[in-house]
C-alpha positions as CSV (number, residue, x, y, z in Angstrom):
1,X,190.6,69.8,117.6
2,X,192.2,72.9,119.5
3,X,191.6,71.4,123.0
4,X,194.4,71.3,124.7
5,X,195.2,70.8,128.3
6,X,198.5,72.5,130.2
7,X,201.4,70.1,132.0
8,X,203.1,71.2,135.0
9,X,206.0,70.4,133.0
10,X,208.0,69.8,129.9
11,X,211.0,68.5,129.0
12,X,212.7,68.5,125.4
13,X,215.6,66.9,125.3
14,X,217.7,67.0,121.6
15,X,218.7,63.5,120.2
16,X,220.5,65.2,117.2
17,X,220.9,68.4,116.1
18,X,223.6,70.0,113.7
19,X,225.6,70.9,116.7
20,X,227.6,69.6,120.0
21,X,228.5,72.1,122.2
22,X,228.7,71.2,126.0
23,X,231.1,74.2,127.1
24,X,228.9,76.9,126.4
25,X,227.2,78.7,129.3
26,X,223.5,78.3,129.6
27,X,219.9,79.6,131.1
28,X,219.2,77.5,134.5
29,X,216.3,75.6,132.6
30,X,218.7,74.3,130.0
31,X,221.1,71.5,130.7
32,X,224.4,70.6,128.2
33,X,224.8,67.5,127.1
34,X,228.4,67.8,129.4
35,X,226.2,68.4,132.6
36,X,224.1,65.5,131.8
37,X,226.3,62.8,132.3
38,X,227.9,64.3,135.3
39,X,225.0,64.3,136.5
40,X,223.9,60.6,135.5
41,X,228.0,59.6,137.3
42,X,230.3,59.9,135.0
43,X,233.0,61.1,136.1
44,X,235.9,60.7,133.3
45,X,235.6,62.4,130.5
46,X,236.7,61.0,127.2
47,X,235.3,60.5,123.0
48,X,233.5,57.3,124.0
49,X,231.1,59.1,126.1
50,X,230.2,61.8,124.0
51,X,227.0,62.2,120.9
52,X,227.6,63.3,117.7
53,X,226.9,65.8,115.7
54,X,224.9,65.4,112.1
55,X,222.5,67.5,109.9
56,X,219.4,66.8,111.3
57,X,217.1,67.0,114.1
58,X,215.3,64.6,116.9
59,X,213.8,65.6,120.3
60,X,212.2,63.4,123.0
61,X,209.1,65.7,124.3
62,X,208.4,64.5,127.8
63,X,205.5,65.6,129.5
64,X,203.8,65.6,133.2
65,X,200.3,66.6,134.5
66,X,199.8,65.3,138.0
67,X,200.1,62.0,138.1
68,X,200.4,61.1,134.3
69,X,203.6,61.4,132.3
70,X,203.8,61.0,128.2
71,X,206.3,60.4,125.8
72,X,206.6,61.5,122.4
73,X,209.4,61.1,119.7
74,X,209.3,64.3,117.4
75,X,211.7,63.3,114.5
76,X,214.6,60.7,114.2
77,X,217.9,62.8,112.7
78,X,219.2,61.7,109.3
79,X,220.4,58.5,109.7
80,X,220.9,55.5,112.3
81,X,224.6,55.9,113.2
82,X,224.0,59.4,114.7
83,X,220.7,58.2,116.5
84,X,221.8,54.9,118.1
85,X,224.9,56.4,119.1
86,X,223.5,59.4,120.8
87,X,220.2,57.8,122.4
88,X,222.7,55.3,123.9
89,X,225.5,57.4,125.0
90,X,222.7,60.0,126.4
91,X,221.3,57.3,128.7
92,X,217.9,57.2,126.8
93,X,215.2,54.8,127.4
94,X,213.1,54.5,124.3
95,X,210.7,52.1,125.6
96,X,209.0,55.2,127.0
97,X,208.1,56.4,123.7
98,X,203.9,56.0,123.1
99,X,203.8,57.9,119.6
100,X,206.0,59.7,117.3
101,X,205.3,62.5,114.5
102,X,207.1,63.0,111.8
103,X,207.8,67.4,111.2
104,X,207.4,67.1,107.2
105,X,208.8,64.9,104.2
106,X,212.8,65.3,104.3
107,X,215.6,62.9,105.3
108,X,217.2,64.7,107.7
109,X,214.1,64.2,109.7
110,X,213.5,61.0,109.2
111,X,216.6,58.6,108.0
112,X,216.7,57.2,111.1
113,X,213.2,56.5,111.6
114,X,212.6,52.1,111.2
115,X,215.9,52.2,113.5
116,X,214.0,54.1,116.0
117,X,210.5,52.1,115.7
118,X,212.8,48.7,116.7
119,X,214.5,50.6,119.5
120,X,211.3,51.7,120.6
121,X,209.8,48.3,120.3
122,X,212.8,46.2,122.2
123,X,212.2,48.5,125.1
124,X,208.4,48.0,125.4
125,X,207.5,44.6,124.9
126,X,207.0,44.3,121.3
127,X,204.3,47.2,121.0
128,X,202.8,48.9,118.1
129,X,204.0,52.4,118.0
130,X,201.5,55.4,116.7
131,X,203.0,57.2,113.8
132,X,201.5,60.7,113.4
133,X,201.9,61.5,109.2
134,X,200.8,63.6,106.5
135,X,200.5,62.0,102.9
136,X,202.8,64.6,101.5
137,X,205.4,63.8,103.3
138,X,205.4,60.4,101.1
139,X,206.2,62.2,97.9
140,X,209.5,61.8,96.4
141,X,211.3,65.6,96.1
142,X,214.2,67.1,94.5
143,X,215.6,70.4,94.7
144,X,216.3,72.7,91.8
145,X,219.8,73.5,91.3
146,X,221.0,77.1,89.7
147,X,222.2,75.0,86.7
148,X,218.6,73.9,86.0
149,X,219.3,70.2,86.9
150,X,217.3,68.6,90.1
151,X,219.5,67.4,93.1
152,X,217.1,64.5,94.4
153,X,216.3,64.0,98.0
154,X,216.4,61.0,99.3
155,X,212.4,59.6,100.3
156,X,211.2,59.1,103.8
157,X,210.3,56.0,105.2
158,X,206.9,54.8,103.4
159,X,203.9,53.8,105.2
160,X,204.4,50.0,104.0
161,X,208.1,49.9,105.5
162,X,206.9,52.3,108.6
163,X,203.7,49.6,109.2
164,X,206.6,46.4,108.9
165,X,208.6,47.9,111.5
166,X,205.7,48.3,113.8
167,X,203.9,51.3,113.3
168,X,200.1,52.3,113.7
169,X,200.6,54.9,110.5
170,X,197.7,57.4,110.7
171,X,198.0,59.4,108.0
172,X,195.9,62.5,107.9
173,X,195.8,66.5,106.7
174,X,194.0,67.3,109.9
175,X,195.6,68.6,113.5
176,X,195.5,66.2,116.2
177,X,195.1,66.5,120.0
178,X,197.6,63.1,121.7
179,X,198.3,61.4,125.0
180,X,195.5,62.8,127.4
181,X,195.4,66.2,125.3
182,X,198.7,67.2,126.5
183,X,200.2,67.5,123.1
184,X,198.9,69.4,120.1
185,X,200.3,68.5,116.9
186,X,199.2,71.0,114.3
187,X,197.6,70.6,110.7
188,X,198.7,72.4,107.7
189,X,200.2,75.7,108.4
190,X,198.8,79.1,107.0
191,X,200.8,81.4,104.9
192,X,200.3,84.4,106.3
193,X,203.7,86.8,106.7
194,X,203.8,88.2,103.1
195,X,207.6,87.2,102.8
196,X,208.0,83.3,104.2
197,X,208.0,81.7,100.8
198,X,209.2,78.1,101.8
199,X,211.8,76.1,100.4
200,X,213.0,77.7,97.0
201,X,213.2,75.8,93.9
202,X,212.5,72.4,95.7
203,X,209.9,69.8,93.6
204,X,208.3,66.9,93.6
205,X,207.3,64.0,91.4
206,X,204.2,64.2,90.0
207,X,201.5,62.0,91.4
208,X,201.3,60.3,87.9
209,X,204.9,59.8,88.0
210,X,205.9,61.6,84.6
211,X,207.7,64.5,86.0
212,X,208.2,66.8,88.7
213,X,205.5,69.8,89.8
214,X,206.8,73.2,92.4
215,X,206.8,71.9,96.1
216,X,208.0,75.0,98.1
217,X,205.7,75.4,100.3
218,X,206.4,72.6,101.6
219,X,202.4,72.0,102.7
220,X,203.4,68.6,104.5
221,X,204.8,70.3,107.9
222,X,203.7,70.4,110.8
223,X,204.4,71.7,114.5
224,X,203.9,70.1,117.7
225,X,202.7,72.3,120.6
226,X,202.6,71.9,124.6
227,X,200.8,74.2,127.4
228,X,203.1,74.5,130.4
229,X,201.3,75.7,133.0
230,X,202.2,79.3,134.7
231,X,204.3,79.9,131.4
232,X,202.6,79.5,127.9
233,X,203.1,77.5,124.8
234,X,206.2,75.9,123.7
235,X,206.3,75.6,120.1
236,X,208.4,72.7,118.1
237,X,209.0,73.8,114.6
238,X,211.8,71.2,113.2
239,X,212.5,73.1,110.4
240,X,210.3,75.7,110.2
241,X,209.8,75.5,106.0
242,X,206.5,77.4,106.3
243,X,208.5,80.6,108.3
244,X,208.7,80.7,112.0
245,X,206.1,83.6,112.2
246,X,203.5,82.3,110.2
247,X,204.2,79.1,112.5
248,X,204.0,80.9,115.5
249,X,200.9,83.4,114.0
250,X,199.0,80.2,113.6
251,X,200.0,78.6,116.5
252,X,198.9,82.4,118.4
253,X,195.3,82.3,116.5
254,X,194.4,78.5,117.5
255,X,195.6,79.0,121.1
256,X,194.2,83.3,121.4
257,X,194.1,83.1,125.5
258,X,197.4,81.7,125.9
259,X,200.9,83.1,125.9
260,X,203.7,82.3,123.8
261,X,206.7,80.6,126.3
262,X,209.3,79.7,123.8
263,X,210.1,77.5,120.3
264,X,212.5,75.5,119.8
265,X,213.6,73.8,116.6
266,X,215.3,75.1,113.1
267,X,214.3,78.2,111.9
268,X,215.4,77.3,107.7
269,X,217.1,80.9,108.1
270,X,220.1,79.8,105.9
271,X,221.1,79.7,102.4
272,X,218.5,81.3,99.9
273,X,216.6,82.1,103.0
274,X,219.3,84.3,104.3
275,X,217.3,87.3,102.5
276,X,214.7,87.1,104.8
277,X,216.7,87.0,108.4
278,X,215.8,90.5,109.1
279,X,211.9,90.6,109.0
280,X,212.0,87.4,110.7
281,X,213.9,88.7,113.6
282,X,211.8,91.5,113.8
283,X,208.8,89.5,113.4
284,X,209.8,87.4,116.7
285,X,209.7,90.2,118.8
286,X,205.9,90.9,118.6
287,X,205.7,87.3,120.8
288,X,207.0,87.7,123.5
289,X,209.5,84.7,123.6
290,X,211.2,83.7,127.2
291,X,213.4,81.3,124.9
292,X,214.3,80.9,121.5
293,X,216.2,77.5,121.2
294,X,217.2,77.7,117.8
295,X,219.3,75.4,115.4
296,X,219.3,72.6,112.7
297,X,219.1,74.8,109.7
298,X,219.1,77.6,111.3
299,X,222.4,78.6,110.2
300,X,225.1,81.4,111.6
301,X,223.8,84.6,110.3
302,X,220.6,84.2,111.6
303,X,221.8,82.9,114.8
304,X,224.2,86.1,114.8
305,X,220.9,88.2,114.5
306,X,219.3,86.9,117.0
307,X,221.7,86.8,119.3
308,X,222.5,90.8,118.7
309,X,218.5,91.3,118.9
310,X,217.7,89.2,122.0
311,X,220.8,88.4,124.3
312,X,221.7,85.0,125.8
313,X,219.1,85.6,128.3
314,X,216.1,84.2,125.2
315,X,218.4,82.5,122.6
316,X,219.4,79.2,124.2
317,X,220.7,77.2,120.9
318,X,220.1,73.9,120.8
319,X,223.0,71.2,120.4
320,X,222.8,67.3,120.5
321,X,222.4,66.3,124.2
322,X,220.6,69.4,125.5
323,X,217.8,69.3,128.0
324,X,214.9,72.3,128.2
325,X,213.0,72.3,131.2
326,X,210.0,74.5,131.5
């Protein structure tokens, strides 16, 4: 299942992300969502062209090999107001879209999701949409609060309601190679670091439904993986629940005879995980990264970390509206 072919190129472009920033000076392969429209004609500024911001995160993965170009949606933000408005106001064309794959199990990832599905499907004639899942992502969770009570999350989108909307659920444990093997979306994720311990105190409902069982690992996520040609791998971690270097270990062990480019996505380096900002910064140097396009739940004292450890020649945060060309 680790066949993978590279693209000549790759472009992520971010939906929605916890941040807007289109003032900020970037690498030449990373456009702001400010350039963007300049460069799509417009030429007056004002609020009713802009994205907004919201805690979440959503990329369109394009990719080209020769003569072939595919589409992928990787995630769908926290809810529909922050994705219709940003898809529309970034000029997006959804009907492009031939699958999408959900990271792991959490709203911020997926609130917008049945919206998406009918924007996808009023673009491309009425087509069934492939929906890349993993059964744990269907469980209802809640989150342990220091007070002992549970703060419940609220569910993803169930395969009934994903399946009314027009999606081809497949639903499945096991990696999977998509769209003329140019993308590799990743199985479960090894625990390998010794100090990436997941999400702590989070839970979720017993299968029986009588109470609530530990959940922070968080065994549901997923990465999504791309070979650009003359570069490496460019890693997607959304959230990165399982620890960036055990993603990026795994993704290094499955892929042995091919470089690491860059990842992009959140890197879960805030709150309780705040402890752990210092091997993981460490950790990323043994890989070589060209770019590290952090965000989401990154959070600022990671991003402070990593900006003192690799300069703003490698960290290239993401914000709503930014393009990454490789």
């Amino acid at each position: 299942m680790t066949e993978l072919v590279a693209v000549d190129r790759l472009e992520i472009h971010v939906l929605v992300d916890n941040a807007t920033d289109m003032l900020s000076s970037t690498p030449a392969h990373v456009e702001t969502e400010g350039a963007g429209l300049m460069r799509r004609g417009v030429r007056v500024m004002g609020g009713k062209c802009l994205c907004c911001a919201a805690h979440g995160l959503a990329c369109l993965v394009t990719a080209w090999r020769g003569d072939l170009c595919h589409v992928m949606l990787f995630d769908s933000g926290p809810e529909d107001y922050a994705f219709e408005r940003n898809v529309t106001r970034l000029g997006v064309d959804l009907g492009s879209v031939e699958a999408i794959a959900l990271s792991h199990g959490h709203w911020d990832h997926a609130g917008a999701m049945l919206l998406a599905l009918g924007m996808i499907r009023a673009r491309n004639g009425g087509r069934d949409v492939p929906y890349y899942a993993h059964p744990g992502m269907f469980r209802t969770r809640a989150v342990r609060q220091a007070d002992g009570t549970l703060r419940q999350l609220e569910d993803v989108p169930g395969i009934h309601d994903l399946t009314a909307f027009g999606a081809q659920v497949v639903n499945t444990t096991t990696p999977q190679v998509l769209l003329d093997s140019m993308f590799y979306l990743s199985g479960e994720i090894p625990r390998v670091s010794g100090f990436e311990v997941g999400y702590p105190g989070q839970v979720r409902r017993r299968e029986d439904g009588t109470g609530w069982e530990p959940d922070e690992l968080l065994l549901d996520e997923r990465f999504l993986a791309l070979d650009v040609a003359g570069k490496g791998l460019v890693v997607i971690s959304a959230c990165s629940h399982a620890g960036i270097i055990n993603v990026l270990s795994h993704a290094r062990e499955l892929f042995p005879h091919r470089p690491l480019h860059g990842v992009l996505g959140g890197l879960h380096l805030s709150g309780t995980n705040e402890r752990v900002i210092a091997p993981t910064v460490e950790g990323l140097r043994t890989f070589g990264l060209a770019t590290i396009a952090a965000g989401h739940c990154t959070g600022w004292r990671a991003m402070a970390a990593l900006a003192a450890a690799f300069g703003d020649t490698v960290l290239a945060p993401t914000a709503v509206g930014k393009r990454y060309r490789f």
